[in-house]
C-alpha positions as CSV (number, residue, x, y, z in Angstrom):
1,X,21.4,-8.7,-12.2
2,X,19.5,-6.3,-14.4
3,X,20.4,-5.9,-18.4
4,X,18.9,-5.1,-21.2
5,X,17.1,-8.2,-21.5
6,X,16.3,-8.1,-17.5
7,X,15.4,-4.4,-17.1
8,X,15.9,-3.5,-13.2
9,X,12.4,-3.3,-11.8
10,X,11.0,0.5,-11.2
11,X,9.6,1.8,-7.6
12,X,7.0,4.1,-6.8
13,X,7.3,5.7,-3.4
14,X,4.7,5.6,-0.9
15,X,3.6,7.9,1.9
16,X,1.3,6.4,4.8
17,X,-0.7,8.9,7.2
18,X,-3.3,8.3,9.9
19,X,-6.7,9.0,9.7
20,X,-6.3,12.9,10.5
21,X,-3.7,13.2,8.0
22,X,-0.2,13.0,10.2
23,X,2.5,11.6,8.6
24,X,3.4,7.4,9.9
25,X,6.4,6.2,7.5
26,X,7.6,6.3,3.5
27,X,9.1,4.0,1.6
28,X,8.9,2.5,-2.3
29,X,6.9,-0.6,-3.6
30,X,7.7,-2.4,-6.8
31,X,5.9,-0.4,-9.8
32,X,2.8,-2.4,-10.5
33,X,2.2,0.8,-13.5
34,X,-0.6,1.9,-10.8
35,X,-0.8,2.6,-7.2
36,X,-2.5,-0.1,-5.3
37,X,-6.1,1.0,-3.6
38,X,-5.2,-0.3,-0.6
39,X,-1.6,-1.2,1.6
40,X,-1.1,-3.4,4.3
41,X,1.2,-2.2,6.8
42,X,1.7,-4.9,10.0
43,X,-1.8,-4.8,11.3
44,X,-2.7,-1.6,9.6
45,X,-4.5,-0.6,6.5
46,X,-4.3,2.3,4.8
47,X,-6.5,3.1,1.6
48,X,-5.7,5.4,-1.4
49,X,-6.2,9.2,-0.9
50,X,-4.1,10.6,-3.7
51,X,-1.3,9.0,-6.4
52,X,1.2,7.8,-3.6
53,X,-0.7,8.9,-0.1
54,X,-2.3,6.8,2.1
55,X,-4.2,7.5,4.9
56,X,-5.3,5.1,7.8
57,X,-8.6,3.3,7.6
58,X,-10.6,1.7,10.1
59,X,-11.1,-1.7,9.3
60,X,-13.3,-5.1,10.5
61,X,-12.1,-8.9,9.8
62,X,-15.2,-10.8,8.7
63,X,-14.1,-14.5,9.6
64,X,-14.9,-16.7,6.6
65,X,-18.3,-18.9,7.7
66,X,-17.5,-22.6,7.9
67,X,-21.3,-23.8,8.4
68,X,-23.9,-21.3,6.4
């Protein structure tokens, strides 16, 4: 329960496009003071294009090498 000791935390919302700019979803994220360069979404990633917009990036997972 938020106070003056326990401030309630601050949001910052978030809009997530594709790759050719058409809108996918919106919502807020906790208020880390700056915008994160890059969201998660499910098996999606979007990366920073403005303060608060997101578009889709193509992405690769490099598996982590066991024997080098």
């Amino acid at each position: 329960m938020p106070n003056a000791q326990y401030p309630a935390p601050s949001h910052m919302k978030i809009t997530l496009k594709t790759a050719t700019g058409d809108f996918v979803y919106e919502t807020k994220i906790l208020s880390l003071h700056k915008y994160p360069e890059v969201i998660l979404w499910g098996k999606r990633v979007f990366t920073v294009f403005a303060p608060g917009v997101y578009w889709e990036a193509f992405f690769y997972v490099v598996p982590e090498a066991v024997d080098q």
